[in-house]
C-alpha positions as CSV (number, residue, x, y, z in Angstrom):
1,X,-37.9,-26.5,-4.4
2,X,-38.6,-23.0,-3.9
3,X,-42.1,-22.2,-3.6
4,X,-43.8,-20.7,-6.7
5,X,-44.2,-16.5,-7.4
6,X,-47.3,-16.0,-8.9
7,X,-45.8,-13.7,-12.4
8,X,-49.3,-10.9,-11.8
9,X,-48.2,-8.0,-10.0
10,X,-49.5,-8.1,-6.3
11,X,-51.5,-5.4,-5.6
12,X,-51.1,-4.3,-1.9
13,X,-47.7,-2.7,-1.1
14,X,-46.4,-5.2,1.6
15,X,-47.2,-7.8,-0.9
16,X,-45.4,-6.2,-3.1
17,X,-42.2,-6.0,-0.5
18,X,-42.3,-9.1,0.1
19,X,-42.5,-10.3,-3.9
20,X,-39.7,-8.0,-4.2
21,X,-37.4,-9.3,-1.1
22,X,-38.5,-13.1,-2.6
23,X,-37.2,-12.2,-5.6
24,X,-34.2,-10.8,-4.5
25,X,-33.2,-13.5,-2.6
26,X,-33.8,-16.1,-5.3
27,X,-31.5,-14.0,-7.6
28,X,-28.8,-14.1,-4.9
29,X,-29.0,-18.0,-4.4
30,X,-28.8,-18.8,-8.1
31,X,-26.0,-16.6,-8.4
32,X,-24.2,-17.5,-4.9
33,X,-21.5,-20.6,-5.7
34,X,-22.0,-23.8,-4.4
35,X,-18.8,-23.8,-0.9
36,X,-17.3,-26.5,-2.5
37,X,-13.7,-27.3,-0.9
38,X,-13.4,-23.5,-0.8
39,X,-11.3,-22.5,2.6
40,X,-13.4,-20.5,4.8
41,X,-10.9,-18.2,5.9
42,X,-13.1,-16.0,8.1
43,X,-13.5,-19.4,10.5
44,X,-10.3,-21.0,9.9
45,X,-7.4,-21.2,12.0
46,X,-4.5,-19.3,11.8
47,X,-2.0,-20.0,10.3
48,X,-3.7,-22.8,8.0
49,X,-3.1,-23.7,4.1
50,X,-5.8,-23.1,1.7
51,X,-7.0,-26.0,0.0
52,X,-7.9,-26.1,-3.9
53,X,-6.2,-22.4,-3.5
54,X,-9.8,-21.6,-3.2
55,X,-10.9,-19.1,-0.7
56,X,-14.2,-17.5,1.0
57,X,-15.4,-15.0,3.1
58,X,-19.6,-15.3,3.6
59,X,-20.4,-16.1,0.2
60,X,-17.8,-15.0,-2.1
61,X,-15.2,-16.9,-3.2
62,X,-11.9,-16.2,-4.6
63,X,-9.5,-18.5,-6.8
64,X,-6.0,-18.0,-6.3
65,X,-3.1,-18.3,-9.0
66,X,-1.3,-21.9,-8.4
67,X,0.9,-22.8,-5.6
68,X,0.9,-23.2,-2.3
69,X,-1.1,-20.5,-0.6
70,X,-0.9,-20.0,3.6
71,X,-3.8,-18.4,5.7
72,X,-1.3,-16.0,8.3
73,X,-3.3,-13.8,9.6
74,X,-6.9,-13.1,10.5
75,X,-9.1,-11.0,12.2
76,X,-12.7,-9.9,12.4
77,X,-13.8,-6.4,12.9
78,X,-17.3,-4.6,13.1
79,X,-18.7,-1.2,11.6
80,X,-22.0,0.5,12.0
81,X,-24.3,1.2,9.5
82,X,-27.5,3.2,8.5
83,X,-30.1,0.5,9.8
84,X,-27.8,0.8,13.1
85,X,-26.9,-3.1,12.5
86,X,-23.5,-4.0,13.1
87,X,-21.6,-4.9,10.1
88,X,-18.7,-7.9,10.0
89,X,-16.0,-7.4,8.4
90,X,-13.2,-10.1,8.2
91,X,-9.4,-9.0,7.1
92,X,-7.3,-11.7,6.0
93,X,-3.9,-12.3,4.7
94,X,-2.5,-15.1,2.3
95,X,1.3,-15.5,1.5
96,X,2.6,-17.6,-1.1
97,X,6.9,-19.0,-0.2
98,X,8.2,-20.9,-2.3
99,X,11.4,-23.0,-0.7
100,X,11.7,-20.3,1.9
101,X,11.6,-17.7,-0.5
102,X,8.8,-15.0,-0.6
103,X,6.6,-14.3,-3.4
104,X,3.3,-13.0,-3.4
105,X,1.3,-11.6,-0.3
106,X,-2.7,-10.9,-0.3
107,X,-4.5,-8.8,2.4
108,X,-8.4,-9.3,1.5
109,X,-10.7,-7.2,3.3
110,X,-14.8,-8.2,2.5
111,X,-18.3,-8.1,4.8
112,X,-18.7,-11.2,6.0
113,X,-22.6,-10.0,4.9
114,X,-24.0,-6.8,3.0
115,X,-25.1,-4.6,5.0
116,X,-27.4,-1.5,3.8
117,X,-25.6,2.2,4.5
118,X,-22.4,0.3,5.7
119,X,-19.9,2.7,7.4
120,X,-16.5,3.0,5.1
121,X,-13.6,1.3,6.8
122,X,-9.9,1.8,5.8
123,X,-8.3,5.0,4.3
124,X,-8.5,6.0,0.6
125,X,-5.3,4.9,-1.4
126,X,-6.1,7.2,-4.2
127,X,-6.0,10.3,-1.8
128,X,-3.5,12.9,-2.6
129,X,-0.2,12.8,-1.2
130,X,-0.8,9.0,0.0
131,X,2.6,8.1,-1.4
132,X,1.1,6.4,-4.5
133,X,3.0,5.5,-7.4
134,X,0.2,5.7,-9.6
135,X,-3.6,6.4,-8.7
136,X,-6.7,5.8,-10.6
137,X,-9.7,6.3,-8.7
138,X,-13.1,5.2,-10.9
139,X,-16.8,5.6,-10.8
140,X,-18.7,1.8,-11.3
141,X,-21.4,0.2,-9.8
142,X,-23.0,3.4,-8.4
143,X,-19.7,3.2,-6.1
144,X,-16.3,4.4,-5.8
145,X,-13.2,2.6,-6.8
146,X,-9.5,2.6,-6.6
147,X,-6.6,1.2,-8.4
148,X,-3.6,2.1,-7.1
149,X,0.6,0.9,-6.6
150,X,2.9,1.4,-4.2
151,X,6.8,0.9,-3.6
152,X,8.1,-0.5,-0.2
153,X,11.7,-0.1,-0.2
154,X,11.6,-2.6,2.8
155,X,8.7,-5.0,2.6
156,X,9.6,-6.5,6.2
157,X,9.0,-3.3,7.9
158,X,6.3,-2.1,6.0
159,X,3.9,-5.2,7.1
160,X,5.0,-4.9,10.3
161,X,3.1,-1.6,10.1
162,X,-0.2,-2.9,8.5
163,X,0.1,-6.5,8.9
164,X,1.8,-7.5,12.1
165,X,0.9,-11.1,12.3
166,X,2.0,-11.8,9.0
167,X,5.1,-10.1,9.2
168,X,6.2,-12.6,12.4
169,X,4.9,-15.8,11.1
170,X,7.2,-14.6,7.6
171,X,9.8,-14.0,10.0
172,X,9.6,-17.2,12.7
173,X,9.3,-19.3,8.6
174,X,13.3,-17.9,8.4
175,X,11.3,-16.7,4.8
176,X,13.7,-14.5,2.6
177,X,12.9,-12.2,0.0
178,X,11.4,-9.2,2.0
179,X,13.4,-6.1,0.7
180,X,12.0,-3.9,-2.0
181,X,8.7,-4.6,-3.4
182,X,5.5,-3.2,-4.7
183,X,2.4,-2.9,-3.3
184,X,-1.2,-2.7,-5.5
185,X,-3.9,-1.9,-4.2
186,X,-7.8,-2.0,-5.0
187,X,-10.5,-1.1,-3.6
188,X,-14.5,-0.4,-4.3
189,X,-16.9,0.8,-1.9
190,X,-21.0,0.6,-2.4
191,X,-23.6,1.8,-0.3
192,X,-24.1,-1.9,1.6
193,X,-20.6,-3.1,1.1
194,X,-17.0,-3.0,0.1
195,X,-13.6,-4.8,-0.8
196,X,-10.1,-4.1,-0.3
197,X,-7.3,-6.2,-2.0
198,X,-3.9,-5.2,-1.7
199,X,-1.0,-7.6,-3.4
200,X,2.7,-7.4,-2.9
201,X,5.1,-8.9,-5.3
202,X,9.1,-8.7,-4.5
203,X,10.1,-5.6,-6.9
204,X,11.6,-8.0,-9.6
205,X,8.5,-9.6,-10.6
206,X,8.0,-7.0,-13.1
207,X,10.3,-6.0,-15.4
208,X,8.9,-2.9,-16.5
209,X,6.8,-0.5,-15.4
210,X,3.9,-1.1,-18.3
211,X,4.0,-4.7,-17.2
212,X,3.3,-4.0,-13.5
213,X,0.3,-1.4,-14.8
214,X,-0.5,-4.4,-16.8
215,X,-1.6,-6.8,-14.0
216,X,-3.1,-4.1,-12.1
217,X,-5.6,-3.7,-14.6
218,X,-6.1,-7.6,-14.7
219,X,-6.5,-7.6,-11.0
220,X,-9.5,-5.3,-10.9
221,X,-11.2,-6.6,-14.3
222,X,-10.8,-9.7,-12.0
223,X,-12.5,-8.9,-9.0
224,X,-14.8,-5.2,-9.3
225,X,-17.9,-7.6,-10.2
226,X,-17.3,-9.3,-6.4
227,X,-16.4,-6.4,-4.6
228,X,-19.9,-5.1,-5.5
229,X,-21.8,-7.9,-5.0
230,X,-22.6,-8.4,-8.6
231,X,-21.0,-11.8,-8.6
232,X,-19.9,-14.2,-6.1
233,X,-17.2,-15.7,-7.7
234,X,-13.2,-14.2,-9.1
235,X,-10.3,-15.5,-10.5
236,X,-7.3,-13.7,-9.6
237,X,-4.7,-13.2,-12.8
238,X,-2.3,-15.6,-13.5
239,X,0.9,-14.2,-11.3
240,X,3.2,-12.2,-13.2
241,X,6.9,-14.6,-15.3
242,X,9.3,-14.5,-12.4
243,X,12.0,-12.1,-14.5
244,X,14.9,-14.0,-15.6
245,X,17.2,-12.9,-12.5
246,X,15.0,-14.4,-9.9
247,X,15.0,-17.4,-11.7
248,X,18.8,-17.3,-12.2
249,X,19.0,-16.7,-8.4
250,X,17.2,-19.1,-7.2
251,X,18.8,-21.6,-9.9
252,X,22.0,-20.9,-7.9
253,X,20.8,-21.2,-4.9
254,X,20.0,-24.9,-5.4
255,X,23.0,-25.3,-7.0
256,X,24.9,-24.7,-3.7
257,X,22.7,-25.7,-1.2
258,X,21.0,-29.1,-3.5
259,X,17.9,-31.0,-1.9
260,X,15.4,-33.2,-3.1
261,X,12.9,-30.3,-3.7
262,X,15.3,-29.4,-6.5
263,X,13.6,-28.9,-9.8
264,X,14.7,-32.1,-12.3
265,X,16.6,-29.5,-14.2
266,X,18.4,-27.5,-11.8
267,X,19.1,-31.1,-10.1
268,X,20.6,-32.5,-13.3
269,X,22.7,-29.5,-13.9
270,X,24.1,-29.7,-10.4
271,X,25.4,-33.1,-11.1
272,X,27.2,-32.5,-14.1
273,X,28.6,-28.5,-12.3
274,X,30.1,-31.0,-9.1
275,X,31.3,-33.4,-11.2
276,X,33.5,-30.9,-13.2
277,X,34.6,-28.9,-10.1
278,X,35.7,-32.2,-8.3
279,X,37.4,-32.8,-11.7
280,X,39.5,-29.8,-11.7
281,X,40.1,-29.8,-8.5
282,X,42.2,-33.2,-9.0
283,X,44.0,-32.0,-11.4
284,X,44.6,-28.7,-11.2
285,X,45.2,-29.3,-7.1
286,X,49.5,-28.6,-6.0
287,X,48.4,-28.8,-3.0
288,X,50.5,-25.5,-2.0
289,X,48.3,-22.9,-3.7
290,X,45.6,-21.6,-1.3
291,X,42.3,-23.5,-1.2
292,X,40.3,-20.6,-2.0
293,X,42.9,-19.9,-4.8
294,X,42.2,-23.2,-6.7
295,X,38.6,-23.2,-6.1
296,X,38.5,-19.8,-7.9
297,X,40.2,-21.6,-11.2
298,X,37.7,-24.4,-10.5
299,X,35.1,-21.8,-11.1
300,X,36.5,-20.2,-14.3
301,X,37.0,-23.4,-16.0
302,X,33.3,-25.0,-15.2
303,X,31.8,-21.5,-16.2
304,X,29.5,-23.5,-18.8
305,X,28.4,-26.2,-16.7
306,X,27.2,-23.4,-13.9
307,X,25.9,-21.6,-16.4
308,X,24.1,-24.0,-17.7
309,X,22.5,-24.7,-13.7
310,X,21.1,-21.5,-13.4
311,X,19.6,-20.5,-16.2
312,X,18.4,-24.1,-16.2
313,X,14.4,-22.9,-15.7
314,X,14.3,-20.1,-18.0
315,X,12.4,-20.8,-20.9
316,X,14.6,-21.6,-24.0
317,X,12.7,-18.8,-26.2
318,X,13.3,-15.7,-23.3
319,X,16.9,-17.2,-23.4
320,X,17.2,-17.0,-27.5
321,X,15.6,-13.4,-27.2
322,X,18.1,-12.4,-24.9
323,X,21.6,-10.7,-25.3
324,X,25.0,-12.1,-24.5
325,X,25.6,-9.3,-22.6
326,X,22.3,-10.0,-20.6
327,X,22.9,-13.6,-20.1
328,X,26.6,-12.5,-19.0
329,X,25.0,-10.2,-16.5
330,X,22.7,-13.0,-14.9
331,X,25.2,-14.9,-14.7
332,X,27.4,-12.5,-12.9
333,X,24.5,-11.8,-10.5
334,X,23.9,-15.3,-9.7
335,X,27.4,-16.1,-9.1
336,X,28.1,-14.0,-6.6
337,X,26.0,-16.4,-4.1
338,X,27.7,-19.1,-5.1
339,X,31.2,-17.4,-4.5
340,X,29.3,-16.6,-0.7
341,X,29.0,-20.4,0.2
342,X,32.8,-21.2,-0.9
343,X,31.4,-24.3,-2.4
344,X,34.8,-24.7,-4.8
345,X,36.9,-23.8,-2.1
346,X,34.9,-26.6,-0.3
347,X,35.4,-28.9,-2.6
348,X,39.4,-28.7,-2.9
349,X,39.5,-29.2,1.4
350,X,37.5,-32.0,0.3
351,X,40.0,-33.8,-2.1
352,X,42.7,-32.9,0.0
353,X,41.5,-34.6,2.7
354,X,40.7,-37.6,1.0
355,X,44.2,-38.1,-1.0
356,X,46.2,-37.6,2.7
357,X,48.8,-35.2,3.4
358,X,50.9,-33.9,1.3
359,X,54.1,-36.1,0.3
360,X,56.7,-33.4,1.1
361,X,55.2,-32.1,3.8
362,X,54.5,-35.2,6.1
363,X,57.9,-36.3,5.3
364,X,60.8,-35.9,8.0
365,X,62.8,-33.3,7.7
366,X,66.4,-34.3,5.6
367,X,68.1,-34.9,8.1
368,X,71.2,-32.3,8.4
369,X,74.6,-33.6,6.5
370,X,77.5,-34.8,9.1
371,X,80.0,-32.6,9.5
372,X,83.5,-33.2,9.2
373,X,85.8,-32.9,11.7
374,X,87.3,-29.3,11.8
375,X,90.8,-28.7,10.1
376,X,93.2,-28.6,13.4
């Protein structure tokens, strides 16, 4: 048990301090979380997943949207301050791939302690000319803050730049995904201590631009109480509906490539999408027409079965609110990969091969008529 505060006011003014400083400190345990199974990331090896998708730095932890959530990079750092005590700092980064493909990125920057008159650290992403799509810089806390988004037209080399040991480990992972994509940023800075957060999202998470201004504003509701050490304890929004062509996308890539990390959907529609293209490919199969020929009516006339396979895990109501001429389009898009791998062109070889050679053609030759003897 703590020890008991007397409630009259001490009269000398050490006492006092020291009341004060006992106070404080109480009010910072009660509100400090319990570690739990949180990850401490500022200690943990690199790369490492984070369990419970719970992370911490000192004594502030962070919850993380669902999935599976890798530590890549991490790396500790010092800055002065006005009591000329060193300040900690820890800078960490957190991917989320799903089956190879990349989704979300976090680069969380926190004092591993508060630190009175800590030195700023990291440049000001509200600053003019900065390169920022939008830029909201605010006034909370008695501190500064930031809310900010960026576009990366190439997400690759663009953490290369800022985060080079998370752009290799994405790399050496063979992850995909890393073209155009947006960046957003936030940041708050008090007088002993700070936070920087910035997310990246492949460009089509957000179908609009209200919706990506949207989760911006989630993110720092989320997480301006932590950054200034008026809580010790954020959960991170929800991640943004993977738009309907990601999902169609990926939806086609299982459908060529398969695996047991299929989702039950996608799996089932595969099975019934091979089973008509090995159908039509016995019967509509001369066995003169080019491969790649056939396999392309093999396509046309299972149209409904692979359309059926990837839009498999888009959500029956975003389906019914959507066009014809929107589904078409997904469809279109998602095809195109499937085209790529020649699975129907694949799948007539594959017949071929199994029914032998063809009649005519592994037959002898007729054999040439006799000829009669000339007219002398």
């Amino acid at each position: 048990m703590f020890a008991r505060i007397p409630l009259n006011p001490l009269r000398k003014p050490a006492a006092r301090r020291l009341q004060a400083g006992l106070l404080a400190a109480l009010v910072t345990l009660a509100l400090a979380p319990a570690p739990g199974h949180a990850t401490d990331i500022a200690h943990a090896a690199v790369p490492s997943p984070i369990a419970d998708n719970e992370l911490r730095i000192g004594s502030h932890i962070f919850h993380l949207p669902p999935g599976q959530w890798t530590l890549v990079q991490g790396q500790t750092f010092t800055t002065g301050s006005a009591s000329n005590r060193d300040a900690e700092i820890f800078r960490g980064v957190v991917v989320l791939v799903d089956k190879g493909q990349f989704r979300v990125a976090i680069d969380l920057s926190l004092p591993v302690q508060d630190v009175p008159g800590i030195a700023s650290w990291g440049d000001d992403s509200c600053a003019a000319n900065n390169g920022a799509l939008h830029a909201t810089p605010m006034t909370k806390f008695g501190g500064r803050q930031c809310l900010a988004v960026f576009g990366h037209p190439d997400l690759q080399r663009a953490l290369q730049r800022s985060s080079p040991y998370a752009a290799r480990w994405l790399h050496d992972q063979h992850v995909v995904g890393l073209g155009s994509a947006i960046e957003i940023v936030y940041t708050s800075r008090q007088d002993a201590t700070f936070g920087r957060m910035h997310v990246f999202f492949t460009a089509p998470y957000f179908d609009s631009d209200e919706a990506m201004t949207k989760w911006a504003a989630a993110l720092e509701d989320s997480v301006k109480r932590e950054f200034a050490s008026k809580a010790f304890s954020a959960t991170l929004p929800a991640l943004p509906v993977l738009s309907a062509t990601i999902q169609a996308n990926d939806s086609a890539s299982g459908m060529v490539h398969g695996g047991a990390d299929l989702q039950a959907e996608v799996a089932a529609a595969r099975d019934v999408w091979m089973a008509c293209l090995r159908k039509e490919a016995a019967r509509l199969d001369d066995r003169r027409t080019p491969a790649n020929e056939v396999g392309s009516a093999l396509y046309f006339n299972c149209r409904d079965q692979e359309l059926k396979g990837v839009t498999a895990t888009i959500a029956p109501s975003r389906l019914a609110a959507m066009s014809s001429s929107e589904i078409n389009e997904l469809y279109e898009g998602a095809h195109r990969q499937v085209v790529d791998s020649g699975v129907a062109t694949n799948i007539v070889l594959e017949h071929r091969a199994s029914h032998g050679p063809d009649p005519v053609a592994a037959g002898k030759a007729p054999a040439d008529k006799a000829s009669r003897p000339a007219k002398r």
